[in-house]
C-alpha positions as CSV (number, residue, x, y, z in Angstrom):
1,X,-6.9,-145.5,-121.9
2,X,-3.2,-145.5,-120.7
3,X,-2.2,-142.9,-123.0
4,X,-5.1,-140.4,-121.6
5,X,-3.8,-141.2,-117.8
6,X,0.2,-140.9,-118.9
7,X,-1.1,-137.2,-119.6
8,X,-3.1,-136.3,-116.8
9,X,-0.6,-137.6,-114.5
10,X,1.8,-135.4,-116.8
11,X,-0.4,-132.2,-116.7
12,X,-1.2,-132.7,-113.0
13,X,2.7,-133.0,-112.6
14,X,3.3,-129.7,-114.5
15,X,0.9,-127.9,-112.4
16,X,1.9,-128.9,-109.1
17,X,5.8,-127.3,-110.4
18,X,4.3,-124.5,-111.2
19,X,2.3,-123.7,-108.4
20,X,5.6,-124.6,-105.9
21,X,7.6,-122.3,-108.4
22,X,4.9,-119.7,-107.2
23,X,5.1,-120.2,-103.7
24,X,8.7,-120.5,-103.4
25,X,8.7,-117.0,-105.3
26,X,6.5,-115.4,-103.1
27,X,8.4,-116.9,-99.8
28,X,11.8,-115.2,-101.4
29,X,10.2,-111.8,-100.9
30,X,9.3,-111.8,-97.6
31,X,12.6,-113.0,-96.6
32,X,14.3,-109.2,-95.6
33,X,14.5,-108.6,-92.2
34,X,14.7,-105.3,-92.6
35,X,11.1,-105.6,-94.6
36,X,13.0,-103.2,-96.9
37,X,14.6,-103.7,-100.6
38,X,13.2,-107.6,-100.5
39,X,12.3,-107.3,-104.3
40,X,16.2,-106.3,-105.1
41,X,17.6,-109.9,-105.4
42,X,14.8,-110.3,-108.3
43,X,15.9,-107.2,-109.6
44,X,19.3,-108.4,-110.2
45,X,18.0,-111.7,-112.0
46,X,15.8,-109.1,-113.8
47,X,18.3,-107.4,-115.2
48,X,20.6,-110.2,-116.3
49,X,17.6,-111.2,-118.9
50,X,17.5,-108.1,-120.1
51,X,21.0,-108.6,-121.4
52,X,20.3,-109.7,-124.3
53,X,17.6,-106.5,-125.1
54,X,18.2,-103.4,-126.9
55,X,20.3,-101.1,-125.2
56,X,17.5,-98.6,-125.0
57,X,14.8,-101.1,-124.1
58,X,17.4,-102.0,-121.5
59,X,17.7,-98.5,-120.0
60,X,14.2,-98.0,-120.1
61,X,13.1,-101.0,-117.9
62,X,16.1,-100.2,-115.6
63,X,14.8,-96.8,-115.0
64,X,11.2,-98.2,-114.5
65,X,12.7,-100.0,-111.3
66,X,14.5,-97.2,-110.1
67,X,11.3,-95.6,-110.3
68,X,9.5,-98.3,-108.3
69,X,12.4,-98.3,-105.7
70,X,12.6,-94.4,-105.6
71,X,8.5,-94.7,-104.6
72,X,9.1,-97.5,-102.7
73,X,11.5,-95.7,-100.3
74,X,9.1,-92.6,-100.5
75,X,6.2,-94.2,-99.0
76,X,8.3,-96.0,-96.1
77,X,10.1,-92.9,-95.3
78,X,6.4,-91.6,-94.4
79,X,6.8,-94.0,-91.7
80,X,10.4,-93.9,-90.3
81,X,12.1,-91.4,-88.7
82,X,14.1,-88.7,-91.2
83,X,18.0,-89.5,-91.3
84,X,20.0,-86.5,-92.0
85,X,22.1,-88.5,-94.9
86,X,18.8,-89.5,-96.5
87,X,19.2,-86.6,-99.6
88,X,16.5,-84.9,-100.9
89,X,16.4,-82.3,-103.5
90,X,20.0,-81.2,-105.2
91,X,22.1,-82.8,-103.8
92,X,25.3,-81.2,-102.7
93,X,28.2,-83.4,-103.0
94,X,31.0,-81.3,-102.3
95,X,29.2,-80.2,-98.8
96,X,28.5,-83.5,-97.9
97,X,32.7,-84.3,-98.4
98,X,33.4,-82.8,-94.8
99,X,36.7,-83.7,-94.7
100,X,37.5,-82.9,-98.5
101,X,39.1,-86.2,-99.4
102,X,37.5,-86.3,-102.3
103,X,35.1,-89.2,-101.5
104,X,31.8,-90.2,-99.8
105,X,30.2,-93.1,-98.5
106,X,26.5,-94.1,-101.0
107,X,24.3,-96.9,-100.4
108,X,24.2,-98.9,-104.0
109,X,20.5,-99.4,-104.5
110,X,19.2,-96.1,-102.3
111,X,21.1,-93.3,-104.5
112,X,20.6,-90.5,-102.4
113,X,22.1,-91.6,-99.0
114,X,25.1,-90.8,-98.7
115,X,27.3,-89.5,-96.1
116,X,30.9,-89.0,-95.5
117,X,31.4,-91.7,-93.0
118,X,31.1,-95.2,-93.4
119,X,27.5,-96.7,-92.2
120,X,24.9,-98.8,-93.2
121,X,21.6,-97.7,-95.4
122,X,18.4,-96.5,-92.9
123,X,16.6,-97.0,-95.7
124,X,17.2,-100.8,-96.4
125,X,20.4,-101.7,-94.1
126,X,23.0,-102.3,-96.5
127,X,26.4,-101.1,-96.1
128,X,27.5,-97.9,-97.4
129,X,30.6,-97.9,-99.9
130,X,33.0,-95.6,-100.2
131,X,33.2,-94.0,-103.9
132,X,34.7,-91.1,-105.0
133,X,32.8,-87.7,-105.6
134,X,32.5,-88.4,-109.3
135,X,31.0,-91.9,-109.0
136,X,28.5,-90.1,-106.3
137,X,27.9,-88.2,-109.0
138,X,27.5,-90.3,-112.1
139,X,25.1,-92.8,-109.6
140,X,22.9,-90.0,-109.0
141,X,22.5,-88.8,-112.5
142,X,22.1,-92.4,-113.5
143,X,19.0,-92.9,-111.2
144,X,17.5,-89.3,-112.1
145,X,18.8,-87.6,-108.8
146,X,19.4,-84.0,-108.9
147,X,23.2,-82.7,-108.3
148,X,24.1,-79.4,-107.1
149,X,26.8,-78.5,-109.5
């Protein structure tokens, strides 16, 4: 008789973690203020586990999020209003580099913004970084981008 209760108050015990692991999971997404991008700080924890994968396993589940981004950022740009370093198409790097320094300023999770002053993403708010046209370039090939060559 003890032994059955030690286990129901140890099954009831593993449920009630597991359902608080769920809600405290769902709560982290909604926390953006910008209601943009909330998934990305599981996407980062993601991608750590899939260290220890195959390198092409690897590359294929990263592309699968870019993918999911990409269309996430497609259907909210339905909604908001255009922004002129929001890229679409090829993407000329060397005309967007108005002041031919050699570098531009990309958002590191939406590829194709990029302009060549320093700003935040319209997209999902975070701060642009300054890289040099090659990185531009190797970040948009990465995250199957077009580049005007």
């Amino acid at each position: 008789m003890l032994k059955q209760l030690l286990i129901t108050i140890a099954l009831v015990s593993l449920f009630s973690v597991f359902v608080l692991a769920q809600e405290k999971t769902e709560a982290d997404k909604k926390e953006c203020s910008k209601g943009c991008c909330s998934e990305h700080k599981s996407h980062s924890t993601m991608q750590m586990s899939y260290m220890d994968a195959d390198s092409t396993h690897k590359h294929q589940e990263m592309k699968s999020e870019n993918k999911m981004h990409n269309m996430h950022h497609e259907m909210k740009s339905d909604s908001t209003k255009k922004s002129p370093i929001i890229r679409e198409g090829a993407i000329d790097l060397k005309a967007i580099d108005e002041n031919k320094d050699g570098k531009v300023y990309q958002d590191q999770m939406c590829w194709n913004v990029i302009s060549d002053k320093p700003g935040e993403c319209p997209q999902c708010g975070m701060i642009l970084k300054e890289v040099s046209l090659d990185k531009a370039k190797e970040n948009l090939i990465k995250h199957d981008f077009k580049v005007k060559e």
